[in-house]
C-alpha positions in Angstrom: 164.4 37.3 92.9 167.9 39.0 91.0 168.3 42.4 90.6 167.9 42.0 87.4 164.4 40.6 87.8 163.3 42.8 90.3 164.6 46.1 87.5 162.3 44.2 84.5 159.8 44.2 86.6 159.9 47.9 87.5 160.4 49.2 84.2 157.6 47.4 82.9 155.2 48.4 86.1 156.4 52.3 85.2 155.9 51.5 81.5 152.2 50.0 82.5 151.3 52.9 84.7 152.7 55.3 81.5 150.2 54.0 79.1 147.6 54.1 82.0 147.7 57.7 82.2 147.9 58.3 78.4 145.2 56.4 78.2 143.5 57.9 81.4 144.5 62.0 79.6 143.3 60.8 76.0 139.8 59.6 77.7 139.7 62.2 79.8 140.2 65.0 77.1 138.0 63.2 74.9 135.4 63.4 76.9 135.7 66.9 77.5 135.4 67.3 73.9 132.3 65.3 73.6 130.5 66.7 76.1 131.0 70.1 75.7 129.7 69.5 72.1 126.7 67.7 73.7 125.9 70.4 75.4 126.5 72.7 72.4 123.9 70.7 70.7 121.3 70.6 73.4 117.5 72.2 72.9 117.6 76.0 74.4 116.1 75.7 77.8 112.6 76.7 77.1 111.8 79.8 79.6 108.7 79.9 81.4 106.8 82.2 82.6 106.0 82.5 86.6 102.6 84.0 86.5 103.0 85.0 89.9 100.3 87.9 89.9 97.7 84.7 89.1 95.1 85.5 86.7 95.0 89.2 85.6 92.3 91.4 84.9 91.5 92.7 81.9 93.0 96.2 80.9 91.2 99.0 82.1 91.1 100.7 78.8 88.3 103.5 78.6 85.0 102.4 76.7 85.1 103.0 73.0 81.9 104.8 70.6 82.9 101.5 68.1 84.0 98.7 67.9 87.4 97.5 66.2 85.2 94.4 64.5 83.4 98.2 62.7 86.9 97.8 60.6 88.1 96.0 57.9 92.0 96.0 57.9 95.0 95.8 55.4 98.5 95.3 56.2 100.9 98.1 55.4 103.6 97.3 57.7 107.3 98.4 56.6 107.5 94.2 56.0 103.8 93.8 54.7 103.3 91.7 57.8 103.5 91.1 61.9 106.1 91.6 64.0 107.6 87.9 64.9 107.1 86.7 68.6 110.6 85.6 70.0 112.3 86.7 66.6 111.9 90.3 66.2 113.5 92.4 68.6 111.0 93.9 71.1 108.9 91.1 71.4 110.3 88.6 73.7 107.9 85.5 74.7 107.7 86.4 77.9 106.9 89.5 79.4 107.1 91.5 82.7 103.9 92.9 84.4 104.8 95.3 87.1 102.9 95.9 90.3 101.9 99.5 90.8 101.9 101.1 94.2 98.6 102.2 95.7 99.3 104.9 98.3 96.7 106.1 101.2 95.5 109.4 103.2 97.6 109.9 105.8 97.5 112.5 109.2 99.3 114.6 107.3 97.6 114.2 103.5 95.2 117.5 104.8 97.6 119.9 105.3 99.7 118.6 102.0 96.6 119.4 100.2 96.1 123.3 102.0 100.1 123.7 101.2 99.5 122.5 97.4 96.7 125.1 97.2 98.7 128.0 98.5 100.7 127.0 95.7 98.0 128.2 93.4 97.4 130.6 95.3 94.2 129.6 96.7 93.8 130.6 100.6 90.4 130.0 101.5 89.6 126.3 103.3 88.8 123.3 101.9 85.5 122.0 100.7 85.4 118.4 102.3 83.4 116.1 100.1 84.2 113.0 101.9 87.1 111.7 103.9 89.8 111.2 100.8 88.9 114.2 98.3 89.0 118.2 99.5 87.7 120.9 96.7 89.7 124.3 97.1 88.1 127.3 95.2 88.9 131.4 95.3 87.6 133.3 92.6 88.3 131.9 88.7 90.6 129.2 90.1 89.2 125.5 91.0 91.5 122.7 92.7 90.2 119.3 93.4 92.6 117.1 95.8 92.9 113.1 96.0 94.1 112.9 99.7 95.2 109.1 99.1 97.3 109.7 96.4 98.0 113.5 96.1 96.6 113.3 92.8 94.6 116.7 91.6 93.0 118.4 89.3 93.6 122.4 88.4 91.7 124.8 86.7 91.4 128.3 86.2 89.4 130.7 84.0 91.1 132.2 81.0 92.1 135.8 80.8 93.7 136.8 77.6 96.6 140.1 78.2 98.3 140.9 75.2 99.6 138.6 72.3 102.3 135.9 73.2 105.2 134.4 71.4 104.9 130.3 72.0 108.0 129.4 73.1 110.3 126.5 71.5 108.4 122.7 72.4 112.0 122.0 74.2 111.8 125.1 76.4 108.0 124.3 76.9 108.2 121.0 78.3 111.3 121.8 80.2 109.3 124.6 81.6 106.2 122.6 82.7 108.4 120.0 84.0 110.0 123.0 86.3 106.5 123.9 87.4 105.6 120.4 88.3 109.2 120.8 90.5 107.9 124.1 92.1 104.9 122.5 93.0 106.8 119.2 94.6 105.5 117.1 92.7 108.1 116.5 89.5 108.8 112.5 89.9 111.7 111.0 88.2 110.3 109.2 86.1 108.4 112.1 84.3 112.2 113.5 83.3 112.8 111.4 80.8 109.8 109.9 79.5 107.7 111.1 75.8 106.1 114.2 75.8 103.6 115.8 73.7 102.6 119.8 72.7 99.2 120.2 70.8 98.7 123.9 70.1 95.2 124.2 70.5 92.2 126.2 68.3 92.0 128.6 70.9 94.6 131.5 70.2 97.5 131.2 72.4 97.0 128.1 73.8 98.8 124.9 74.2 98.2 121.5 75.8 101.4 119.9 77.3 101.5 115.7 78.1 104.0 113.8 79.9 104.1 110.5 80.3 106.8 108.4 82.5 109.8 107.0 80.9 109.5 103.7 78.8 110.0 100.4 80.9 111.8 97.7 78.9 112.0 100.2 76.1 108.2 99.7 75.7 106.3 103.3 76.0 103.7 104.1 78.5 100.3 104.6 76.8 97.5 106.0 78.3 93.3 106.0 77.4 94.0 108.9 75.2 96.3 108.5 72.8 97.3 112.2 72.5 97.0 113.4 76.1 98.5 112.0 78.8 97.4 111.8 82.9 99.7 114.3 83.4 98.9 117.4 81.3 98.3 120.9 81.4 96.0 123.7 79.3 98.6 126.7 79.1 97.8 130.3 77.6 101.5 131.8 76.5 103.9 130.3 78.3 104.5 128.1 80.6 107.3 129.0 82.8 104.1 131.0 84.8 102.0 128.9 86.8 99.3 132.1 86.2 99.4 131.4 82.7 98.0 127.5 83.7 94.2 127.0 82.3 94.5 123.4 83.8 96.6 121.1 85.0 95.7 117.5 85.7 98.2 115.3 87.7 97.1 111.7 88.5 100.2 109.6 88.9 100.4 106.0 90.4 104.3 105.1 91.2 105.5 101.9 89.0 107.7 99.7 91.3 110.1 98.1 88.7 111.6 95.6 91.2 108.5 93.8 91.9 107.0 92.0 89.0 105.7 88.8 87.6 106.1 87.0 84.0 103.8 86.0 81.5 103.6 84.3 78.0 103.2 87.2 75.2 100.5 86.6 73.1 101.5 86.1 69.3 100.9 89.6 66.8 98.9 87.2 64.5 96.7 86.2 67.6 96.3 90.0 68.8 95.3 90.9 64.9 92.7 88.3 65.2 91.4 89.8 68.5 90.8 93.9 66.7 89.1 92.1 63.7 86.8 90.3 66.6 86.0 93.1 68.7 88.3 92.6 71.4 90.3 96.0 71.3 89.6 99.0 71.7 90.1 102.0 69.2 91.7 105.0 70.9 92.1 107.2 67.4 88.8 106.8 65.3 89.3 106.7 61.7 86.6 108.5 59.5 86.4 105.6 57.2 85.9 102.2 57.7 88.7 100.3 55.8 92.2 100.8 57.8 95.5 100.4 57.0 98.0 99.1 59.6 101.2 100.7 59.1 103.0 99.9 62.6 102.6 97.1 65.2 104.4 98.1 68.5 104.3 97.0 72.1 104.2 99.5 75.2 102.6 99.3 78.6 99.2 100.9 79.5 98.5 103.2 82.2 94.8 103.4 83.8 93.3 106.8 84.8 91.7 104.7 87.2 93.9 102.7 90.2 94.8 99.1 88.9 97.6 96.9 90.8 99.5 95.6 87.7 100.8 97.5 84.8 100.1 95.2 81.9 102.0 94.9 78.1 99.5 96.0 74.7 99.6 95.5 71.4 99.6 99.3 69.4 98.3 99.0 66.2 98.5 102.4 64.3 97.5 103.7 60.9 96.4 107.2 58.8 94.2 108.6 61.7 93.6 105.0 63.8 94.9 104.0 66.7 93.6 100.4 68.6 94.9 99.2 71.7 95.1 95.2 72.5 95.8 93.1 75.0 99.4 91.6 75.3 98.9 88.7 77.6 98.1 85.1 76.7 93.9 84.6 77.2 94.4 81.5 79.6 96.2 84.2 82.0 93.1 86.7 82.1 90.4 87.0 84.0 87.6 87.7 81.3 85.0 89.9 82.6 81.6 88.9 83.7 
């Protein structure tokens, strides 16, 4: 073979191996394109839920006089209708339920309970009524200790001295919330959760609610819808713990980190269930025909110990109030 051959027959092996790799960077890019539009135009991934906690059980709410089926119900939402599952903000498909810590006596639960009564200034003994609940009681005051949980319950005859100024609602609660830290037992999430002030018939007198901060920007709701688990009776102010009627702490610690998912159940589905009797009405309306003016979701709180912290449907109107559950039937245990 010539030079001349042998040059040919590399310029056409280079030329070959050129239009190769053109070809090979076209395809290549092509591709690219086409798949990241495939992709682009796939189905979302349809999330589903882990149901980790197994079948729940059904809300602890408090039994109601009636029954929501009593009603009949118009919709007078801001849209005239229901919120939209998975569209509206709020009101994802799936849900968190959180455990909630249960916490027991311990050695030194006892003497916690004799320090939080010197608090109150109560200095005789304890009343043991059985192994986890101590009554304290020295003249017009009353305090009745949970040693499992620390959870209590305050009271004190009322003496009236003089006429009293209420303060400002922001100075009250802030004030309350500094007795709760005088008395140890201000947790964090009770700084920046919703609080309510009811001034009371009784002259002077004020009831004070705090409930822990919202989780998922859903509220905490309790059995009453206007008073919290932890809430105090207060004559004049209450930056005096003298002033106190009552106060009622029962607090159960949400752990946030530890939680399973679940399928929400649609508002339409949840309306269904209060026209069929299967809410509860917190706020009693005086007539039977309601209107529903807000739909909103929140967590409820049980006075009573339950392991999971569960998602309800809120509907409100003009003096009516009905709490719902928020999880799919299938994923309930229904009552016996």
């Amino acid at each position: 073979m010539t030079l001349t051959q042998t040059a040919v027959l590399v310029k056409r092996a280079i030329t070959i191996s050129i239009i190769i790799l053109v070809i090979g960077i076209v395809s290549f890019i092509s591709y690219r394109i086409w798949y990241a539009y495939y992709l682009s135009n796939l189905p979302p991934v349809e999330e589903k839920p882990d149901t980790k906690f197994g079948l729940l059980p059904l809300p602890n709410f408090s039994s109601s006089a009636v029954s929501t089926s009593n009603f009949s119900y118009s919709l007078d939402t801001i849209t005239g209708g229901l919120p939209k599952v998975g569209v509206d903000p709020g009101f994802e498909k799936i849900i968190k339920v959180y455990f909630v810590t249960q916490t027991f006596a311990t050695l030194l639960s006892p003497d916690k309970s004799t320090d939080l009564a010197q608090k109150f200034d109560i200095s005789t003994p304890p009343e043991i009524i059985n192994e986890t609940k101590y009554n304290f009681k020295d003249k017009d005051k009353t305090l009745s200790v949970n040693l499992d949980n620390g959870n209590f319950s305050y009271t004190k005859q009322a003496s009236v001295s003089g006429i009293l100024k209420p303060d400002e609602d922001q100075k009250i609660v802030a004030d309350f919330q500094q007795t709760l830290s005088n008395l140890g037992i201000l947790k964090e999430d009770l700084k920046n959760g919703r609080n309510k002030i009811i001034f009371l018939k009784e002259p002077q007198t004020i009831q004070i609610s705090l409930w822990p901060e919202a989780i998922d920007k859903k509220p905490i709701f309790t059995a009453d819808f206007n008073k919290s688990l932890i809430t105090a009776t207060v004559l004049g102010n209450a930056d005096n713990l003298e002033n106190y009627l009552s106060l009622t702490f029962t607090y159960y610690p949400i752990d946030t980190s530890t939680f399973a998912t679940y399928s929400l159940k649609t508002a339409e589905v949840a309306f269904e269930d209060l026209k069929n009797g299967k809410g509860t009405v917190v706020v009693e309306p005086e007539k039977p025909q309601v209107s529903i003016t807000s739909v909103s979701l929140g967590y409820y709180l049980s006075e009573n110990y339950s392991p999971y912290l569960q998602p309800i449907y809120v509907f409100e109107g003009p003096s009516f109030v009905s709490y719902v559950t928020a999880i799919n039937e299938q994923f309930q245990a229904q009552a016996n």
